[in-house]
C-alpha positions as CSV (number, residue, x, y, z in Angstrom):
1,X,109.8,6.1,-52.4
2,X,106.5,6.8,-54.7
3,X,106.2,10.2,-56.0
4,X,102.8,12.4,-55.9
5,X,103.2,16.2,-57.4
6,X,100.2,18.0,-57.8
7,X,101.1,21.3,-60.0
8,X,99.8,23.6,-62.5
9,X,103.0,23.1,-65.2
10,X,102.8,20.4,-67.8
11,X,104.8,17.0,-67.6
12,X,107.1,15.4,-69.6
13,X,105.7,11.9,-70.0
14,X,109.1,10.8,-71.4
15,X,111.1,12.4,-68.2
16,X,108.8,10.6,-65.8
17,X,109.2,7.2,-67.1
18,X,112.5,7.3,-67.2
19,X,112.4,8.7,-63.3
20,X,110.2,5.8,-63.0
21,X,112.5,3.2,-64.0
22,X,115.5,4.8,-62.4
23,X,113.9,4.5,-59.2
24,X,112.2,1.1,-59.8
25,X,115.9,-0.5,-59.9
26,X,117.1,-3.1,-61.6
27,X,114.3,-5.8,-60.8
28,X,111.8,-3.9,-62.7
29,X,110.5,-6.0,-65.2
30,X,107.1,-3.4,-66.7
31,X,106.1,0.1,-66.5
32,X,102.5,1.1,-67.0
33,X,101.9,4.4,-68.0
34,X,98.3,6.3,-68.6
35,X,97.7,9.9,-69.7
36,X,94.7,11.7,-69.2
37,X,93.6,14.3,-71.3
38,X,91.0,17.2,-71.6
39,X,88.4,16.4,-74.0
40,X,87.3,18.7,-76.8
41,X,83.3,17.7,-76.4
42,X,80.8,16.2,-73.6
43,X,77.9,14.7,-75.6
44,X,76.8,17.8,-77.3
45,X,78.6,20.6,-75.8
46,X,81.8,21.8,-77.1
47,X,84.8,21.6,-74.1
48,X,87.1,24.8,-74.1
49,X,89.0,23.3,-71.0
50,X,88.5,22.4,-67.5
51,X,89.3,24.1,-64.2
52,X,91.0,21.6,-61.6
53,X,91.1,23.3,-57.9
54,X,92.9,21.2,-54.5
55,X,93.0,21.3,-50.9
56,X,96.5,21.0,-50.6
57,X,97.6,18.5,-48.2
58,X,94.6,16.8,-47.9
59,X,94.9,15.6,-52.6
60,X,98.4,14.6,-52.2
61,X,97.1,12.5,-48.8
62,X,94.0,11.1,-50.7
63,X,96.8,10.2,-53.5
64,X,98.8,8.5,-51.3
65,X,95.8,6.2,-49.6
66,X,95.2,5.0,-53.1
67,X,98.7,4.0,-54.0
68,X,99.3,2.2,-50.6
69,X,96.0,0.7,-51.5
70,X,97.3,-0.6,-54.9
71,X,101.0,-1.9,-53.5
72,X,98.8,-3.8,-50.7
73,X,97.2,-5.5,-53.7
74,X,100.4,-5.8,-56.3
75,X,104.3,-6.2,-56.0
76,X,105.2,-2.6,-56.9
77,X,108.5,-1.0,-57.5
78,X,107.6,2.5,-57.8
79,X,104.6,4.6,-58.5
80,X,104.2,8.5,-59.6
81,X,101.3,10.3,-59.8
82,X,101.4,13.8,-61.4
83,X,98.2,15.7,-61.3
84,X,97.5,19.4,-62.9
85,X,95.2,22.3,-61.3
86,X,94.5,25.3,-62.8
87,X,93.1,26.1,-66.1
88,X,93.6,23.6,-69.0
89,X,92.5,24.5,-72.4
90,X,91.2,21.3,-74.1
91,X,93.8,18.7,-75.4
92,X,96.0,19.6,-72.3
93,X,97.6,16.8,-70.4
94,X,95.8,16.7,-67.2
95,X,96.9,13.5,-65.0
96,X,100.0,10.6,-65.5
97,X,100.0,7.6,-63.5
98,X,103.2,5.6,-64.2
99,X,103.9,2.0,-62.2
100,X,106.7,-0.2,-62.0
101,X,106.8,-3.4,-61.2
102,X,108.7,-7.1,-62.0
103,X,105.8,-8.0,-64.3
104,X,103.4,-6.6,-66.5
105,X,100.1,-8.0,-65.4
106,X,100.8,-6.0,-61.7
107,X,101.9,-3.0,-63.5
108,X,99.0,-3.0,-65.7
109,X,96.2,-3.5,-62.9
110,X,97.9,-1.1,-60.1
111,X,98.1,1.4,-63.2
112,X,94.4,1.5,-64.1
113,X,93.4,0.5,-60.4
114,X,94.9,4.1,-59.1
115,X,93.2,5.9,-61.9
116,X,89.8,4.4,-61.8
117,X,90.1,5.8,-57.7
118,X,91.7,9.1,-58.6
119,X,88.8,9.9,-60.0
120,X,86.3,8.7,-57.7
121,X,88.5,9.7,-54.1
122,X,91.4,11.9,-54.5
123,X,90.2,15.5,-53.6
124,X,89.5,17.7,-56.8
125,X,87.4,20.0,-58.0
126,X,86.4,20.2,-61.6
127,X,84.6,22.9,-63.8
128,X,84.2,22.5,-67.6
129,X,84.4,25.4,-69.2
130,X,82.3,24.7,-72.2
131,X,80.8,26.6,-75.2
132,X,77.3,27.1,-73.6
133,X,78.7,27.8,-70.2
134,X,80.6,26.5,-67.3
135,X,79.5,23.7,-65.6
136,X,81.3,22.0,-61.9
137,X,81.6,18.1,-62.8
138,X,81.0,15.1,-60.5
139,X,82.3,11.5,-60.8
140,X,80.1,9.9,-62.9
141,X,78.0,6.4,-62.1
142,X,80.4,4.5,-64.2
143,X,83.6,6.1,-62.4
144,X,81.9,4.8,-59.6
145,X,80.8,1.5,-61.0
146,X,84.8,0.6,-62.1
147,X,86.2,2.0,-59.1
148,X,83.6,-0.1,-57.2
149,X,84.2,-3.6,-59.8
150,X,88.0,-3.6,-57.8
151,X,85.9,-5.1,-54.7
152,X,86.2,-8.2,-56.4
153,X,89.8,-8.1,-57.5
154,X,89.1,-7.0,-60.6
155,X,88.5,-4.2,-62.8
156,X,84.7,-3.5,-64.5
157,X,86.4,-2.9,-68.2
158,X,84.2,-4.5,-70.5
159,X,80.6,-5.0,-68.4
């Protein structure tokens, strides 16, 4: 069973991948793992932190459709999805996807496939706190454009 935690306390990337791999069993040939962090700037405004809020129930729900999306695409062994809310002071550790799989090139795609969609579907809400203000963030047009490049199978990385 794939694991989604949405939660306000750090993670332990190292703890989770080996959670990962316990539960992938003995077939599991690659985990993927991504970690995404607050940045310190947007363009020319200094980031402080970011503000996540949920609707809980209805993230971990959006979580799941995209990771039952992703093991209708790939052979997965086990997926976890840990997503922070709350205040994060830049630098913070914000999101880790980690995948499992027999081989690499499945782990690798259903890893960035679930990102590029938790940022364009799963229910957040995001407010920069920055140096000149606070400011509510949308997914951007690219968010959109990679999440929308897996229509053809693929991932947009590099057009």
């Amino acid at each position: 069973m794939d694991e989604i935690r949405v939660q306000t306390d750090d993670f332990s990337v190292a703890d989770e991948y080996e959670a990962c791999g316990a539960a992938a069993g003995l077939d599991c040939g690659a985990i993927a793992t991504f970690i995404g962090l607050v940045r310190h700037a947007d363009g020319d405004s200094k980031v402080e932190g970011l503000h996540l809020e949920h609707y809980p129930g209805m993230t971990e729900a959006s979580i799941k459709n995209i990771i039952e999306d992703a093991r209708n695409r790939w052979s997965l062994q086990h997926v976890r999805v840990v997503h922070r809310i709350g205040t994060l002071p830049a630098g913070s550790q914000i999101v880790l996807v980690v995948v499992a799989s027999s081989h690499r090139p499945d782990a690798f795609a259903a890893c960035e496939f679930i990102m590029d969609f938790l940022k364009t579907e799963a229910v957040f809400w995001k407010k920069e706190i920055r140096s000149d203000g606070e400011l509510w963030i949308r997914s951007t047009s690219g968010d959109y454009e990679r999440r929308d490049g897996w229509d053809d199978g693929v991932s947009s990385v590099g057009e």
